[in-house]
N, C-alpha and C positions, 0 to 999 in steps of 0.2 A: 241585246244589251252588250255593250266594248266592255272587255275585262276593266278588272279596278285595276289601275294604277298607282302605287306609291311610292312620292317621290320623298327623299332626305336630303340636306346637304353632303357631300361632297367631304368626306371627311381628309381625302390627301391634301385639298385646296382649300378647304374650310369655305366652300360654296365661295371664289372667287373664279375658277377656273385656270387661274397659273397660280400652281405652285411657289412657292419660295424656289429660288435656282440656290443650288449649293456648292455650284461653284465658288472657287474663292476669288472675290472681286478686286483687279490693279487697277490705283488711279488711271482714269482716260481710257479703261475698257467699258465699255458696252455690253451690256447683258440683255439680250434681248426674251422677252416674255417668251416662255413655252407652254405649249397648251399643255391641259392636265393628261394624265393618260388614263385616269381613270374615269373621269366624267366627258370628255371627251370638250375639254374647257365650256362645259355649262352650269359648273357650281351646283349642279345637283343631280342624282343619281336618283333615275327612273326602275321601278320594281314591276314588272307584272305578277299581279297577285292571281 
């Protein structure tokens, strides 16, 4: 029998997988999406139990 699994959201991303950037935004720049680093931009975070 595969171990249990449990999975929660993503609490750095709020299970989105990119974070909010905190950079500060200038009109006509571009921020492009960064993967999460803790979920590894999948919005949720696997546990083996």
């Amino acid at each position: 029998m595969p171990p249990k699994i449990k999975e929660h959201m993503c609490p750095l991303c709020k299970g989105t997988g990119f974070p909010k950037s905190v950079e500060p935004t200038r009109p006509g720049r571009k921020i492009y999406p960064v993967r999460c680093v803790s979920c590894q931009g999948k919005g949720k975070i696997s546990e083996s139990a």
